[in-house]
Structures are given as C-alpha cells and as structure tokens.
C-alpha positions as CSV (number, residue, x, y, z in Angstrom):
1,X,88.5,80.8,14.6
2,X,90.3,81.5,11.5
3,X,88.6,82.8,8.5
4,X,88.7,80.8,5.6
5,X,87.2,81.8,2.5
6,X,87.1,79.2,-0.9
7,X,85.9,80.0,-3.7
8,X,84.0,77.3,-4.6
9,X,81.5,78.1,-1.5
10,X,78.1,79.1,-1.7
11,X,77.1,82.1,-1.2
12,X,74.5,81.9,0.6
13,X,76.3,79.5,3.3
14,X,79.0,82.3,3.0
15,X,76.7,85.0,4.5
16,X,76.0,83.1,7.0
17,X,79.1,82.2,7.7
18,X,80.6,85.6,7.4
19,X,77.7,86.9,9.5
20,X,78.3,84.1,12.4
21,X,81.9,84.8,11.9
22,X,81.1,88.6,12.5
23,X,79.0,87.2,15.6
24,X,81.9,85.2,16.7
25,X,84.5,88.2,16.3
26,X,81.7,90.7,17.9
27,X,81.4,88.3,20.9
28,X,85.1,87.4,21.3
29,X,85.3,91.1,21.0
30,X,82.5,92.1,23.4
31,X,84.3,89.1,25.9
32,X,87.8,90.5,25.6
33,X,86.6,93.9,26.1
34,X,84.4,92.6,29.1
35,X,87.4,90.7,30.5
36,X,89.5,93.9,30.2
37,X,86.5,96.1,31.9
38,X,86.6,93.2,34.4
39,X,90.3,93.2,34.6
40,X,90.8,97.1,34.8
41,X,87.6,96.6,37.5
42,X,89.5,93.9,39.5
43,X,92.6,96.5,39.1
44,X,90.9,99.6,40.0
45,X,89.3,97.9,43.4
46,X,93.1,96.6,44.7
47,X,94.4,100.0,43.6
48,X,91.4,101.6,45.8
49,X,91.9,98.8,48.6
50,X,95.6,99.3,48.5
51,X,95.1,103.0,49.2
52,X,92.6,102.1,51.4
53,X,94.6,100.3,53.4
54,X,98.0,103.0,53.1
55,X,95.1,105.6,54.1
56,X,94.2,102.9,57.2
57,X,97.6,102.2,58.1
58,X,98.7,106.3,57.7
59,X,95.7,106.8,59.8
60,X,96.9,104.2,62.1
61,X,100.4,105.2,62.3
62,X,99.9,109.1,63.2
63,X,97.5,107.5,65.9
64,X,99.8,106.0,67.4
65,X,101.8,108.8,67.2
66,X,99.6,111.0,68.7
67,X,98.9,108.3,71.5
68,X,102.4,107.9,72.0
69,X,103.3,111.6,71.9
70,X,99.9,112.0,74.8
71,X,101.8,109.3,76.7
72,X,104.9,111.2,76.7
73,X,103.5,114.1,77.4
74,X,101.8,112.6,80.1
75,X,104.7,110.7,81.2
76,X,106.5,114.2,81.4
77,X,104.0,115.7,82.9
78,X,103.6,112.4,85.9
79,X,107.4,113.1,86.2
80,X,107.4,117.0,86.8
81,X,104.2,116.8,89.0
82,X,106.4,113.6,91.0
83,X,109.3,116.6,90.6
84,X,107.8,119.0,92.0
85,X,106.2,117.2,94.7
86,X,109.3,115.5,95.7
87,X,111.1,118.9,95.7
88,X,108.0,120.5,98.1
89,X,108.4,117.6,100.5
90,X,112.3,118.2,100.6
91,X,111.4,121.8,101.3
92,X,108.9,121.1,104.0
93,X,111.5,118.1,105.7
94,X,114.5,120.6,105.4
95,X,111.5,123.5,107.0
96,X,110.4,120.9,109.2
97,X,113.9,120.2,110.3
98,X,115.0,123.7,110.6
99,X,112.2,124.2,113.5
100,X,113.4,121.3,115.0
101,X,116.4,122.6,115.4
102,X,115.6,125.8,116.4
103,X,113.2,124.5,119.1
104,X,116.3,122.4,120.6
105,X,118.6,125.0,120.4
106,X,116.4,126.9,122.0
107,X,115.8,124.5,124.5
108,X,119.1,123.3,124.8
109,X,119.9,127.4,125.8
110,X,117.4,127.3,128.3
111,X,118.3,123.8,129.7
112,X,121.6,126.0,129.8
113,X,120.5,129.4,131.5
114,X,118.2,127.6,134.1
115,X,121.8,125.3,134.6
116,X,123.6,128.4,135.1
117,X,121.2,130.0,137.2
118,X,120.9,126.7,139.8
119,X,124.7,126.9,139.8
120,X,125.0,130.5,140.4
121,X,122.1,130.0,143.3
122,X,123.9,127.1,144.7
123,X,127.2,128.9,144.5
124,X,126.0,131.9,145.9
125,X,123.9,129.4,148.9
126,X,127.7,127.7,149.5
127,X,129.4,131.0,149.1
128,X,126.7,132.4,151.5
129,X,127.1,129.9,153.9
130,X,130.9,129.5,153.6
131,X,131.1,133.5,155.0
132,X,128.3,132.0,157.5
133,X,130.5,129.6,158.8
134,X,133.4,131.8,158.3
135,X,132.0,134.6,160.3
136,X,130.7,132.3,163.0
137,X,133.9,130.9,162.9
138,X,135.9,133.9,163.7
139,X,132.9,134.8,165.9
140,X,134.1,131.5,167.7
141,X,137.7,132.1,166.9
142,X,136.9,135.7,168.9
143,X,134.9,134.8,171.0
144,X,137.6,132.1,172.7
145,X,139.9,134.5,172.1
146,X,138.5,137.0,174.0
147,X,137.7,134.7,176.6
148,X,141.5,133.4,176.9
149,X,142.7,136.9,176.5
150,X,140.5,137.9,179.2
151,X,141.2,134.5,181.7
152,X,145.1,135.4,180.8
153,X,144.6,139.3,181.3
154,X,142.3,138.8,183.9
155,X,145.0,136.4,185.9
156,X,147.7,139.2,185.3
157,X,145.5,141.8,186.9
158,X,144.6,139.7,189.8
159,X,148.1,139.0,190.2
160,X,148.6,142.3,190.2
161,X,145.9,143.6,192.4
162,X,146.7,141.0,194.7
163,X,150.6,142.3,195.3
164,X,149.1,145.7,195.2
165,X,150.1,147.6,192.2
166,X,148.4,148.4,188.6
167,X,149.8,147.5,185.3
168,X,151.0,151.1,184.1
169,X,150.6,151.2,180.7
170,X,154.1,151.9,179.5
171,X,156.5,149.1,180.9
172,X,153.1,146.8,182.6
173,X,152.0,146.9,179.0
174,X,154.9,145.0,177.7
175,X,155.1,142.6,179.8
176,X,151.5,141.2,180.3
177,X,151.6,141.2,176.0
178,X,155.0,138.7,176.7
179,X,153.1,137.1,179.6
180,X,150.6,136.4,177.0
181,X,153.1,134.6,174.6
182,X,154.7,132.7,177.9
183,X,151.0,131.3,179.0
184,X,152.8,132.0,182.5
185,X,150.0,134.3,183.8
C-alpha cells in the first residue's frame, strides 16, 4: 500500500494510519522475511537432499564397485581354481597314460620273450628231432648198408670159399670193392 500523506488530514486519523501503515509494513516485512526463511528453508532441504542423494548414489556406485570388483575377483579366482584343476587332471591323464604304456610295453616284451622262448623250444624240439630222425636215418641208411655190404661181401666170400681160395687182401681187395659197384657177387 502506498503511503499518502495530505495535509489537510487529521491527526489523529493520521497516527493511526501511520501506525497501521507501520503494522502493515512490519507484517509485509515480517511475511517477506518469513517467505525468504521459508524459501532459504525449502533451499537448504533440496540442497541437503540433493547431497543426500550424490552421498546415496556415491555410496551406491563404489558398492557396486566393490561388488563388481568381488565378482571379478571371484570370477578370477573360479577361473584359476578351474585352471588349475584342469591342468592337475591333464597331469594325472598324461600320468595315467604313461603307466599305461609302460604296463603294455612291458607286457607286449613279455608276450615277446615268452614268443621267443616257445620258438626257441619248438625249434630246438624240431631241431632235436630232425638229428633224431637224421641219426635214425643213417642208423637205417647203415644199418641196410651194412646188411647189403655184408649179403654182397658175404656172397664173395662164399664164392670164394666154395672154389677154395681166400680173398688176399692186396689184389682180392680190389676186386670184391669193384664187385661191389657191379652188384655181380
């Protein structure tokens, strides 16, 4: 409200006037400075809940750092452990393995001794019976030999002893040997 003062007023309707005037000014006064309070107030809280909330979301944000950093590490970790057990199980297969092969090659050199061993026993058996059947064959061979010699020889001596003489072992000699060849005994 503006102030007007005229001359021609009253006093005493002028001090009241002033005075509600003064009221007036002192309320409108009292209300700005309440609405500014209130406004600063109203300021001060968003400022707070702003920072409240970049606090909350800071907070929030090196939480999820952390929990993403813990899953990492934990992800590492799940992958060395996996690592490492993968690379013990390819030790223990290639181990594993390795035996194998040792107990077949060490069966496969036995397989191959007791092989050699039945083939030197069953060449040694056919060699044994090949000088069995060699010997029994020249026994044979001998033997008929012997007994031709001696039905040839034995013929020539009859001969002999029949037309009364010996075979002298100089010139007799040679001739039973080439009766012997002639089969004419």
């Amino acid at each position: 409200m503006p102030l007007k003062f005229h001359a021609l007023h009253r006093p005493h309707n002028t001090l009241i006037d002033v005075n509600e005037l003064v009221r007036d000014v002192l309320r409108q006064t009292a209300e700005i400075e309440e609405r500014r309070a209130q406004s600063e107030r109203e300021r001060l809280e968003a400022e707070r809940q702003r920072f409240e909330a970049a606090a909350r979301a800071e907070r929030e944000r090196q939480q999820a750092e952390r929990e993403a950093k813990r899953q990492r590490l934990e992800a590492i970790a799940a992958t060395e452990r996996d690592r490492l057990q993968l690379e013990a199980m390819r030790v223990e297969a290639a181990a594993t393995a390795e035996r194998d092969r040792a107990v077949i090659e060490q069966r496969r050199l036995a397989a191959a001794i007791l092989m050699e061993r039945e083939r030197a026993a069953a060449a040694a058996a056919a060699e044994e019976q090949r000088i069995r059947a060699a010997a029994e064959s020249e026994k044979e061979r001998i033997a008929s030999t012997a007994a031709a010699e001696k039905e040839r020889f034995g013929g020539c001596y009859q001969r002999r002893a029949r037309e009364g003489r010996r075979c002298r072992r100089s010139q007799e000699a040679a001739r039973c040997r080439r009766h012997l060849f002639r089969r004419k005994c």
